[in-house]
N, C-alpha and C positions, 0 to 999 in steps of 0.2 A: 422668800426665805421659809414659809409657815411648808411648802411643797419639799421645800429641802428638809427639811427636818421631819416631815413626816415619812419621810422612807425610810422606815427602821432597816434595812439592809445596809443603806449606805452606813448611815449611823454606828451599826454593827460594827462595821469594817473600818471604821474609821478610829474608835473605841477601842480594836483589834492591835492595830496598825502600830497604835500611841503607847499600847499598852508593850506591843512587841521591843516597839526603839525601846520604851522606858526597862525594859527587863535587858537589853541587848548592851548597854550601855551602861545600867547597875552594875551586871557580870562584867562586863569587861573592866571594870574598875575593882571589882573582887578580884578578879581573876590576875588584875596586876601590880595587886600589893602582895606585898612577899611575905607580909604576916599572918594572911588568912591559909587556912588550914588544907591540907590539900582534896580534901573533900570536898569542902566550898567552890574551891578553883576549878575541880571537875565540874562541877554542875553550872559555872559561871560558862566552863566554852564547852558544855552541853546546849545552853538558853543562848548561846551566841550564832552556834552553827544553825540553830531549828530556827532562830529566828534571821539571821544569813539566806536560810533556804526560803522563808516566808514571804520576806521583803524581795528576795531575785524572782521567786516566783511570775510575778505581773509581767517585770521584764521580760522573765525569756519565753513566756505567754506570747509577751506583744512580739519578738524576736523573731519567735520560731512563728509568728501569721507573717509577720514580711515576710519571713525566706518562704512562706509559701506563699505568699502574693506572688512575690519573685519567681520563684519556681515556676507556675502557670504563667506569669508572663512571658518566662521565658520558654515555656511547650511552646504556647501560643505562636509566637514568634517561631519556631523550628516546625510547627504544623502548619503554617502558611507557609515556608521556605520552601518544607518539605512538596505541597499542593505545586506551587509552583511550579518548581523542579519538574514534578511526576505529568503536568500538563507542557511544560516545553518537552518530556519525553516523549509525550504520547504522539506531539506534532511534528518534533523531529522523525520520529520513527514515520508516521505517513507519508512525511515531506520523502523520506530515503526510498520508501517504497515506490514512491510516484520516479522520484530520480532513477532507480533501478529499472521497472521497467519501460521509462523512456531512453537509459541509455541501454537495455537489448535488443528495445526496436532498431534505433541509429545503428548498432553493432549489424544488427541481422539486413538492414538494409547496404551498409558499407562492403559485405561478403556478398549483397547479388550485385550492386554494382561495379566490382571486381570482377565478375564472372559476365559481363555484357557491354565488353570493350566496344564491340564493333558497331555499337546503337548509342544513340544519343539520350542521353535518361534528364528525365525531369523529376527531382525529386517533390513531393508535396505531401499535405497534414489533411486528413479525412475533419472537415469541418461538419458534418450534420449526415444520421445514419436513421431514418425514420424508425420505430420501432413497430409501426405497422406496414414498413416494407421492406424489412430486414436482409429479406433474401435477393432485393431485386435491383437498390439502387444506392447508392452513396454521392454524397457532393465533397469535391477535393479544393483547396485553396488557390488551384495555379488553373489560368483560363489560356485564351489566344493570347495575350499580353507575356507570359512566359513560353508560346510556342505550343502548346495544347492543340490538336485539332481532334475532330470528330475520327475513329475507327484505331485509335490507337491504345494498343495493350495495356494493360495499368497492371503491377507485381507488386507484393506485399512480402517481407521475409525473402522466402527462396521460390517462392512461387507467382502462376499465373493468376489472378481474381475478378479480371474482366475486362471493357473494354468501353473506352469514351464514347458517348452515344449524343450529348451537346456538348457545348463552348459557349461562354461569356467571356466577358472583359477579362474577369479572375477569377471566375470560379469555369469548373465541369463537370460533367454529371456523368457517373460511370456506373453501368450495368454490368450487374457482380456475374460469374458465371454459374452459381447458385439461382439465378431470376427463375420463375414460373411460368413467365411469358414465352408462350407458345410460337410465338413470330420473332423471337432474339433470335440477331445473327449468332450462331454458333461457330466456336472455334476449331480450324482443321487440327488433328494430333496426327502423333501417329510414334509407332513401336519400332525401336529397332532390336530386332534378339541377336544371341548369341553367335551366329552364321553371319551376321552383317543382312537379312531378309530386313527390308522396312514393309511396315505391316501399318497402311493409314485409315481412318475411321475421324469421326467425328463428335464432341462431347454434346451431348444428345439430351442429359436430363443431368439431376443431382438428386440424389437419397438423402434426406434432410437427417431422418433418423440416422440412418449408419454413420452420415457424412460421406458419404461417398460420391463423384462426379461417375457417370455412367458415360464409357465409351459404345459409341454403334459405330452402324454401318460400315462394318468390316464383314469381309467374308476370306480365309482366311485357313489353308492347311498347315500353319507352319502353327508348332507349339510356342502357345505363350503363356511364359513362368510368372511366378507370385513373385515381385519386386523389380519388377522391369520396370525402365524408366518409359515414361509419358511427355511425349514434347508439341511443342507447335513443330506443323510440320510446313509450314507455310504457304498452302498452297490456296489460291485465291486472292494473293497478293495485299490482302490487307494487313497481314500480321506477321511481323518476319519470322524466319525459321530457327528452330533449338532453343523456344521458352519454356520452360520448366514446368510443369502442370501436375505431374503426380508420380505414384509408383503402383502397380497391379496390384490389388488386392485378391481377386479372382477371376477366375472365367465363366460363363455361360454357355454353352455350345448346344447348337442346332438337333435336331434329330438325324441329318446327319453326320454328327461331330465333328464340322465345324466352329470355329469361336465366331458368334456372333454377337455378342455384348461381354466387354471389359469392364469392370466395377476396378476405380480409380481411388487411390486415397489422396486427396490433396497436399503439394506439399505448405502451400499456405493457409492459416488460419483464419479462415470465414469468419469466425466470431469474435476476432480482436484485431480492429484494423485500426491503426492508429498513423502511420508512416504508409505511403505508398511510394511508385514510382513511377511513371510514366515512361515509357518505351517510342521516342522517335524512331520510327522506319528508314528513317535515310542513315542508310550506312557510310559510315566515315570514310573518306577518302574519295565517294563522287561528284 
């Protein structure tokens, strides 16, 4: 008690308070006898409304702190929704992304396999791509157990990208035609121009920088144009004839103006291999 009373504020307010009802409650009693004066009766619901406003005060004090407890709880509440939302956006969005270009590879593998009736194709998923041997080697999920064997073509997209070099159970190991290995079997090509002249040479090296596949060993007077197609030409018999390999970017030519080196642009992507195909040699129908 001696703690309560010695808080002269409380006290104050308290003495305020008493004092307010006791004026608020005098004037209303002025204010509603009909014989006090109309002057008196002003001032009776002058001390009523000041003291009306006095006593609501605390109230709409403590009123107006809930609605704003309220109010922050409820940001709170719409700023986590909010978070939420904008993290299932962020994962949707990658999730579509990943979906998209997984459905352009399937897209772009369903249009080569349209175009290679006459071969028996293995489709497979590039499972592991060393990134210190980027240019040389890829491992694909499908082995002997789906019909995989060693020297057969592997396409990516619209084009050629190398060629099975082992077999396991399930897995294969495919040698890109990008590799730096000087002892790779190289692929036969070869040009047909505008006359119907086939014009055959062999993919000989790859320009990492340009991107580009380098045809040789051609010799060779017939003119050959920038966007001529590049095919296997099959000869050697390990790789069938008319796979897709690139289009001419330029020519090189001898001192005596002959073309002896073709610069190829690939038409498949080296650097994004996700879907491949596998090319069976034995043509349907034997």
């Amino acid at each position: 008690m001696q703690k309560f009373f010695s808080n002269k504020k409380l006290i104050v307010l308290m003495v305020a308070l008493l004092v307010s009802f006791g004026l608020m409650f005098a004037s209303m009693a002025v204010r509603n006898n009909k014989s006090t004066p109309p002057l008196i009766q002003q001032i009776g619901n002058d001390i009523v409304g000041i003291g009306g406003r006095i006593v609501a005060a605390p109230a709409n004090l403590v009123k107006g702190g809930l609605d704003d407890v309220n109010d922050m709880l409820n940001t709170y509440q719409e700023n986590r929704l909010l978070k939420s939302k904008v993290t299932d956006l962020a994962q949707t969005k990658v999730t579509n992304q990943t979906l998209k270009a997984e459905n352009q590879a399937l897209k772009k593998q369903l249009k080569l396999n349209a175009t290679l009736t006459d071969y028996d194709q293995i489709p497979a998923t590039v499972m592991m791509r060393s990134p210190s041997d980027w240019r040389n080697i890829i491992i694909i999920n499908k082995g002997q157990g789906a019909g995989v064997e060693k020297d057969m073509p592997v396409m990516a997209g619209s084009g050629l990208v190398g060629r099975v070099i082992e077999t396991e159970k399930t897995t294969a190991k495919v040698e890109m035609m990008t590799t730096d290995n000087k002892s790779a079997d190289r692929f036969a090509a070869q040009i047909t121009t505008k006359n119907g002249t086939i014009i055959n040479g062999v993919i000989t090296n790859y320009n990492a920088r340009k991107n580009q596949l380098v045809l040789g060993q051609i010799d060779t007077e017939e003119h050959i144009k920038k966007g001529q197609k590049v095919m296997t030409s099959g000869l050697g018999g390990s790789t069938p004839k008319g796979l897709f390999i690139g289009t001419v970017v330029s020519v090189a030519k001898d001192d005596f103006g002959l073309a002896n080196t073709v610069y190829v642009k690939p038409a498949a992507n080296f650097n994004d291999l996700s879907v491949v195909t596998v090319i069976n040699r034995t043509i349907k129908g034997e």
